[in-house]
N, CA, C and O atoms as CSV, one atom per row, in Angstrom:
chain,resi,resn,atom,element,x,y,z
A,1,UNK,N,N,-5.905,-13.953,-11.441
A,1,UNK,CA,C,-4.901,-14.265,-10.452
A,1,UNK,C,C,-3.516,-14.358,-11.086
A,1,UNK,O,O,-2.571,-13.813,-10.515
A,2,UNK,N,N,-3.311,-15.117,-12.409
A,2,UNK,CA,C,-2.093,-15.001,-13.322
A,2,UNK,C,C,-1.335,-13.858,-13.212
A,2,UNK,O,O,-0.175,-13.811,-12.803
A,3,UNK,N,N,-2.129,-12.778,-13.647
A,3,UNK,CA,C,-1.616,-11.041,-13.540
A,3,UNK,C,C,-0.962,-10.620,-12.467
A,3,UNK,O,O,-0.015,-9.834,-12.432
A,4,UNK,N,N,-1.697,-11.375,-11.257
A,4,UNK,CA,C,-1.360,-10.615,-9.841
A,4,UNK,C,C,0.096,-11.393,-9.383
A,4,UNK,O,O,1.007,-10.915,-8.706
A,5,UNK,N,N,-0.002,-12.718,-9.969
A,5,UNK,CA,C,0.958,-12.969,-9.829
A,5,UNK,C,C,2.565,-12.733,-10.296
A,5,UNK,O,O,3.633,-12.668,-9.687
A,6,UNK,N,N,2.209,-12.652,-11.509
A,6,UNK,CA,C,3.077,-11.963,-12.576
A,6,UNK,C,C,3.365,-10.740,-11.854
A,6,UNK,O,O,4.292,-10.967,-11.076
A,7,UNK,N,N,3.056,-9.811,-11.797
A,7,UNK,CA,C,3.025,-8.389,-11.042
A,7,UNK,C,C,3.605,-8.803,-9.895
A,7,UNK,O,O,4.717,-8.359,-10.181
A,8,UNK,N,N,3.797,-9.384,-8.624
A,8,UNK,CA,C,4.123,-9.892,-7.670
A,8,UNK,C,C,5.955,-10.516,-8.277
A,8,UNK,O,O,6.949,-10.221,-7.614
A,9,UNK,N,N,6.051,-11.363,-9.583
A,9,UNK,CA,C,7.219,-12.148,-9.463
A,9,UNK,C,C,8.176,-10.679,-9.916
A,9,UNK,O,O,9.130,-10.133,-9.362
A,10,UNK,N,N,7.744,-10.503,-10.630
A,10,UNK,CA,C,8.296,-8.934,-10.844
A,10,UNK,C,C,8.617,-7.758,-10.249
A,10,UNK,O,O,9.099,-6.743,-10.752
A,11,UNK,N,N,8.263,-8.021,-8.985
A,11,UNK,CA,C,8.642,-7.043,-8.055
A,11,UNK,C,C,7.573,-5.682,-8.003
A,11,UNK,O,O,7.777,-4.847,-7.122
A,12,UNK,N,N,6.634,-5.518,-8.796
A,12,UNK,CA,C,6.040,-4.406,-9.050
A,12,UNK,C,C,4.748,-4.709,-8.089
A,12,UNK,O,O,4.125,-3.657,-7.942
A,13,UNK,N,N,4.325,-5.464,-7.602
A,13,UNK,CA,C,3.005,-5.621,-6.461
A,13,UNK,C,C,3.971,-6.827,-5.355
A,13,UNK,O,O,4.781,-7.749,-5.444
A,14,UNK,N,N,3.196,-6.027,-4.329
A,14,UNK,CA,C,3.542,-6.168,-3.186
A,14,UNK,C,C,2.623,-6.646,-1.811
A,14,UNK,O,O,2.362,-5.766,-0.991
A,15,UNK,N,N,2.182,-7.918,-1.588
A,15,UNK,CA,C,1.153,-8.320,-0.466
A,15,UNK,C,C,1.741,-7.624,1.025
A,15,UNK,O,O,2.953,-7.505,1.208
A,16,UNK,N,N,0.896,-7.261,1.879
A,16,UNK,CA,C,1.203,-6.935,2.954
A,16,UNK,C,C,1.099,-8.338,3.970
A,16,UNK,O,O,0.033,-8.883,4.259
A,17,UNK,N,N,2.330,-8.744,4.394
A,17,UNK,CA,C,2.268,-9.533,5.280
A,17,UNK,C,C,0.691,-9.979,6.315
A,17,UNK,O,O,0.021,-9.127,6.898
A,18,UNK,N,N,0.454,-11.142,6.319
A,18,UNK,CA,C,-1.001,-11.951,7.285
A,18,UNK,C,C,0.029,-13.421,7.422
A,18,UNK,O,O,0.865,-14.031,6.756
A,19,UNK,N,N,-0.707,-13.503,8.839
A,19,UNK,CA,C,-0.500,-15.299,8.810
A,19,UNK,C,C,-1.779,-15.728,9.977
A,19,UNK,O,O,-2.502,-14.991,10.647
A,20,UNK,N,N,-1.703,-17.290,9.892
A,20,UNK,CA,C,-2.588,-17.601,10.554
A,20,UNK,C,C,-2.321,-17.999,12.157
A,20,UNK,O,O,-1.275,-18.572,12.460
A,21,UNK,N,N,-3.282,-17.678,13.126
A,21,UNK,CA,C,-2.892,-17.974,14.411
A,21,UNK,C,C,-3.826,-18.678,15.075
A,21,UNK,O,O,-4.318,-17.831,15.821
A,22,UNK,N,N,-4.352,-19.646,15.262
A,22,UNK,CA,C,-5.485,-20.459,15.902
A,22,UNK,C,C,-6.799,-20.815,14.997
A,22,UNK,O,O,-7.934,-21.171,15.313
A,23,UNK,N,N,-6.176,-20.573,13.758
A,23,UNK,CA,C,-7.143,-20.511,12.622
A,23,UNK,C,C,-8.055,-19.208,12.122
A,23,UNK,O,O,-8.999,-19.314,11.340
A,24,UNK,N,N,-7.520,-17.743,12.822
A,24,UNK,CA,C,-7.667,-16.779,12.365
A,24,UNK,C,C,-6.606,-16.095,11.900
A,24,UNK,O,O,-5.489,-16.024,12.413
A,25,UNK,N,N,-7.105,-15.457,10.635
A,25,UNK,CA,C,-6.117,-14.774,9.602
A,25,UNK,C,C,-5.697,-13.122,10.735
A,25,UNK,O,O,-6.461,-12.374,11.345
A,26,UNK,N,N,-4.290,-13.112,10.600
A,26,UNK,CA,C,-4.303,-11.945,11.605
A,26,UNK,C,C,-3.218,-10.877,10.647
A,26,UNK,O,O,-2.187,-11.446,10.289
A,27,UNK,N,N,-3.345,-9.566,10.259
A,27,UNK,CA,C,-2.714,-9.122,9.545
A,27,UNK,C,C,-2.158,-7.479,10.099
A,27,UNK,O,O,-2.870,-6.780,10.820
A,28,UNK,N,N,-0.815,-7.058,9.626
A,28,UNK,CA,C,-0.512,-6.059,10.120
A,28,UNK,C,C,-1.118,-4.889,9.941
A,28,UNK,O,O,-2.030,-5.183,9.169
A,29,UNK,N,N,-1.225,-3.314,10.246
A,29,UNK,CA,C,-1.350,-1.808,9.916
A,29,UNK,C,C,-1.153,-1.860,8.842
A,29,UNK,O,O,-0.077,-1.350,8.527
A,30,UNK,N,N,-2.014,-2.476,7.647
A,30,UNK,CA,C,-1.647,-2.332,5.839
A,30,UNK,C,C,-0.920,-0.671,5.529
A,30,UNK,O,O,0.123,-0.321,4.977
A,31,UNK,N,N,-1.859,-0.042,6.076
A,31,UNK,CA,C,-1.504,1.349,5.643
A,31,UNK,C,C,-0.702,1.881,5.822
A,31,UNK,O,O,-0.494,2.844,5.084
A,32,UNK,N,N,0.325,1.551,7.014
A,32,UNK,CA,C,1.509,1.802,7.455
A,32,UNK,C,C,2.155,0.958,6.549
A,32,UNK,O,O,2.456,1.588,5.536
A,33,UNK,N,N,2.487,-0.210,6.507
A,33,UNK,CA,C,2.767,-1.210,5.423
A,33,UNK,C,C,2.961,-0.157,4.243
A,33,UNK,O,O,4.014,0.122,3.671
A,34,UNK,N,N,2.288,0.114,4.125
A,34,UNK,CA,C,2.072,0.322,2.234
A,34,UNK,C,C,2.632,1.869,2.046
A,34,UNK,O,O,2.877,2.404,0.965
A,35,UNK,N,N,2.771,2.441,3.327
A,35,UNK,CA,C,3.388,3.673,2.787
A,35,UNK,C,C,4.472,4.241,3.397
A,35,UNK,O,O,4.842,5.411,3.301
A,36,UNK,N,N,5.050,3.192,4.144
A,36,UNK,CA,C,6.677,3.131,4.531
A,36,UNK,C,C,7.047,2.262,3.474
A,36,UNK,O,O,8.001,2.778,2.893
A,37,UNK,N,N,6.730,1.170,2.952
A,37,UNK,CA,C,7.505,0.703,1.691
A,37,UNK,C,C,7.576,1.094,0.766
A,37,UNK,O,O,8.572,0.819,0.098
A,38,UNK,N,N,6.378,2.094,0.143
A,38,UNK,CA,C,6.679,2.872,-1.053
A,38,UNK,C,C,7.278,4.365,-0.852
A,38,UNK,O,O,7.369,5.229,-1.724
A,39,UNK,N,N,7.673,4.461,0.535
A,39,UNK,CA,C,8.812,5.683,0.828
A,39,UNK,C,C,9.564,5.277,0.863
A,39,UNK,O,O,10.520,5.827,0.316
A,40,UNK,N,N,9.793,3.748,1.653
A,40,UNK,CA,C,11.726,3.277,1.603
A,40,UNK,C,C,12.523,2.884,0.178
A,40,UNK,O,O,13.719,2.728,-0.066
A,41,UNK,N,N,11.157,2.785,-0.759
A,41,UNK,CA,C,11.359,2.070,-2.295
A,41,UNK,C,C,11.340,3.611,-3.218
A,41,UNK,O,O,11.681,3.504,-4.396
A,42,UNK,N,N,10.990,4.888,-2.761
A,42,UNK,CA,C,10.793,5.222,-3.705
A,42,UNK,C,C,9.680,5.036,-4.590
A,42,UNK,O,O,9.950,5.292,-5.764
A,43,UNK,N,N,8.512,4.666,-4.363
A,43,UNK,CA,C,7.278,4.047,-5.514
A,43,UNK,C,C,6.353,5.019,-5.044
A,43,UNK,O,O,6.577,6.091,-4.481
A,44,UNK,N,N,4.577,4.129,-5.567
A,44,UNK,CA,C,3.829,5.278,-5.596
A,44,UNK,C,C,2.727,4.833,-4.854
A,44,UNK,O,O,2.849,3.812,-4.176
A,45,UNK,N,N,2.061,5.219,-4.871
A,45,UNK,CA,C,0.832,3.931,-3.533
A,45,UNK,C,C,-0.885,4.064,-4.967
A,45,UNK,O,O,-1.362,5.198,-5.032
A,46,UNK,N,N,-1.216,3.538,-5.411
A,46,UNK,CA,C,-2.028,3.278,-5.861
A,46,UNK,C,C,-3.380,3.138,-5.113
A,46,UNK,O,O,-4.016,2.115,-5.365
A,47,UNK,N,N,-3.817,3.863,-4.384
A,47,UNK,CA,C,-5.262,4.093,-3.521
A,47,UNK,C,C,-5.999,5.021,-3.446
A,47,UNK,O,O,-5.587,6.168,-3.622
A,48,UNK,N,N,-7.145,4.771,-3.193
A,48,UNK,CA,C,-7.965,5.918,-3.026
A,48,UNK,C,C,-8.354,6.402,-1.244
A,48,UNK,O,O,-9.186,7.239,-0.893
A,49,UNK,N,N,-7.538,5.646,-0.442
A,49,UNK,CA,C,-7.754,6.560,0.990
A,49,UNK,C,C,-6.416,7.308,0.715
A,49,UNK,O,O,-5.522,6.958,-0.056
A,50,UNK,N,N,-6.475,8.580,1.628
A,50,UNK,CA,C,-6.132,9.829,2.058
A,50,UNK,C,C,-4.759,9.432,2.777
A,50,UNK,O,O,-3.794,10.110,2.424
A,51,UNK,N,N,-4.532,8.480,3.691
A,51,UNK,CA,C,-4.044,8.163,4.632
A,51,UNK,C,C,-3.511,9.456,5.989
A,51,UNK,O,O,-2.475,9.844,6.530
A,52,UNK,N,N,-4.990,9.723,6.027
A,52,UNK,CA,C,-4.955,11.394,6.830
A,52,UNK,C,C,-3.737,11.047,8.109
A,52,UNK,O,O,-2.762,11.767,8.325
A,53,UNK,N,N,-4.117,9.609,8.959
A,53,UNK,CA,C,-3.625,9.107,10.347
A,53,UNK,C,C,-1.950,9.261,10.328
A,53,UNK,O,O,-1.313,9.472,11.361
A,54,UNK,N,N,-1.286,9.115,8.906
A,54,UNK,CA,C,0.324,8.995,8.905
A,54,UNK,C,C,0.588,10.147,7.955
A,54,UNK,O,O,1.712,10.158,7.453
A,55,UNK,N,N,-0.525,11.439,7.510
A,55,UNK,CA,C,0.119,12.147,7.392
A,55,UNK,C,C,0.608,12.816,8.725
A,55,UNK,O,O,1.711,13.364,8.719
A,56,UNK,N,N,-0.131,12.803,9.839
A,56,UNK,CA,C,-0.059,13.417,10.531
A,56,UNK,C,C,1.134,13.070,11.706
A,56,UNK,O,O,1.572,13.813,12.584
A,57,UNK,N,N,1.430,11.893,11.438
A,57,UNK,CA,C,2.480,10.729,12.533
A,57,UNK,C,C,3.812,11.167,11.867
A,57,UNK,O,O,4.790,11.184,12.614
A,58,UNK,N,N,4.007,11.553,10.470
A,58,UNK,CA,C,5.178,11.759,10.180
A,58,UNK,C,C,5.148,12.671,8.912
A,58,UNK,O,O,4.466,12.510,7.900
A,59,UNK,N,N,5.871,13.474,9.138
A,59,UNK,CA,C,6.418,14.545,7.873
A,59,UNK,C,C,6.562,14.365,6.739
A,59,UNK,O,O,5.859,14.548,5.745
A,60,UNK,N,N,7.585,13.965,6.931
A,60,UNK,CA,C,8.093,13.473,5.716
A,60,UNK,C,C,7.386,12.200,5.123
A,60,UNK,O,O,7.951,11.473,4.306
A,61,UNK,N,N,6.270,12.007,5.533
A,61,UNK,CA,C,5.535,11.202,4.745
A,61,UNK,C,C,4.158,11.504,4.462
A,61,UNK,O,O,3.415,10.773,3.808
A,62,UNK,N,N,3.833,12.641,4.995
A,62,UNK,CA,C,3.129,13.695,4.509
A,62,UNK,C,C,3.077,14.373,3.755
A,62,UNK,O,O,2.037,14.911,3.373
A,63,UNK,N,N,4.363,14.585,3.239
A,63,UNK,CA,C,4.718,15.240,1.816
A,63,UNK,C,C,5.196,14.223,0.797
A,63,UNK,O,O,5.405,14.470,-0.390
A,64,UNK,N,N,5.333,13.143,1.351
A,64,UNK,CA,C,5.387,11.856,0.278
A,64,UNK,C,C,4.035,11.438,-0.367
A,64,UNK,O,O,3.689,11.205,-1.526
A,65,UNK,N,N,3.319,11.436,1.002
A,65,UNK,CA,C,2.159,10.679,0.023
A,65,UNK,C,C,1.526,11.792,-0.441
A,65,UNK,O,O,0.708,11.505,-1.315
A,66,UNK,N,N,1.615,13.341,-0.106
A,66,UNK,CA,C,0.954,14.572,-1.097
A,66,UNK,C,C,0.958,14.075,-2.836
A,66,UNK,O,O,0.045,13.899,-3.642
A,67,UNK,N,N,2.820,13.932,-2.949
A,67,UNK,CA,C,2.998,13.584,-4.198
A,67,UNK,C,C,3.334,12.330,-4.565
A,67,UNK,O,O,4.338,12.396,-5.275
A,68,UNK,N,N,3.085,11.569,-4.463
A,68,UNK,CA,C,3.278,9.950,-4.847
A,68,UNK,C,C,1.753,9.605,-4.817
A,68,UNK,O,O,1.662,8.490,-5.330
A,69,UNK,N,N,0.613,10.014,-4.479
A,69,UNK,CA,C,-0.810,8.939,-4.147
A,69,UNK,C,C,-1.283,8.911,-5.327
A,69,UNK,O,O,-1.896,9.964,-5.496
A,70,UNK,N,N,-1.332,8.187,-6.349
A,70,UNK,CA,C,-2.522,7.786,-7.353
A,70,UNK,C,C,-3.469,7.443,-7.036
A,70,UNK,O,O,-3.549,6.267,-6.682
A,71,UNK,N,N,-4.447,8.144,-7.009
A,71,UNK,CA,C,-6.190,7.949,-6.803
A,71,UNK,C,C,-6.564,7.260,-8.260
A,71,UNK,O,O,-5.784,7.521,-9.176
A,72,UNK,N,N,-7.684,6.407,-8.550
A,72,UNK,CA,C,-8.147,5.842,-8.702
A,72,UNK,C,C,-9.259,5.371,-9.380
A,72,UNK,O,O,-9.153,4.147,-9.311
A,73,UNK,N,N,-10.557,5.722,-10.174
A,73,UNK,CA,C,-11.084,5.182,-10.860
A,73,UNK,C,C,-11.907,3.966,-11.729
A,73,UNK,O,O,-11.490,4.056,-12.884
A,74,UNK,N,N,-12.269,3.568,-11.696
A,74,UNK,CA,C,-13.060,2.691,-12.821
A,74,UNK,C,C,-14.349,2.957,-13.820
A,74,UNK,O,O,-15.556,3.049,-13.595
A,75,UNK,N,N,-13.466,3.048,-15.158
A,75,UNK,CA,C,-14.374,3.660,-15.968
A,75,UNK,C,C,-15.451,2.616,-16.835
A,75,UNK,O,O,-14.868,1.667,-17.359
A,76,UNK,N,N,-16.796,2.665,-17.030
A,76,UNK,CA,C,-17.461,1.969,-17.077
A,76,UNK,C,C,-18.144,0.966,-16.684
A,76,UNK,O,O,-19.050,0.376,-17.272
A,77,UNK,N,N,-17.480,0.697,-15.201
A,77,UNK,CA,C,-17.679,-0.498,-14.589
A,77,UNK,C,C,-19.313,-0.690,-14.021
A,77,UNK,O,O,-19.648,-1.724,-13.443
């Protein structure tokens, strides 16, 4: 958790907004989240979905996430 935090004070990780409403956790379109901010920032999206639904909603972010998506891995795990 140290790391994530560290990564977080640093500006380099980024939580997608949740809050609580009647005692359920209610949270926004992450995926929209996560790949309008790393188009408005300039960054890279670190995932392994496709995000087929917003290539298709917008252009120019269709050819963003072509070249910005780092897919993913774990070796040995």
């Amino acid at each position: 958790q140290h790391i994530l935090d560290d990564l977080e004070r640093r500006n380099i990780l980024v939580y997608t907004p949740s809050r609580c409403v009647n005692g359920k956790r209610v949270v926004c379109y992450d995926d929209r989240y996560i790949v309008k901010l790393a188009y408005s920032s300039d960054g890279i999206i670190v995932s392994n979905d496709n995000y087929r639904d917003l290539q298709v909603e917008n252009g120019k972010w269709k050819k963003f996430i072509e070249e910005r998506l780092l897919m993913y891995t774990f070796a040995n795990d």
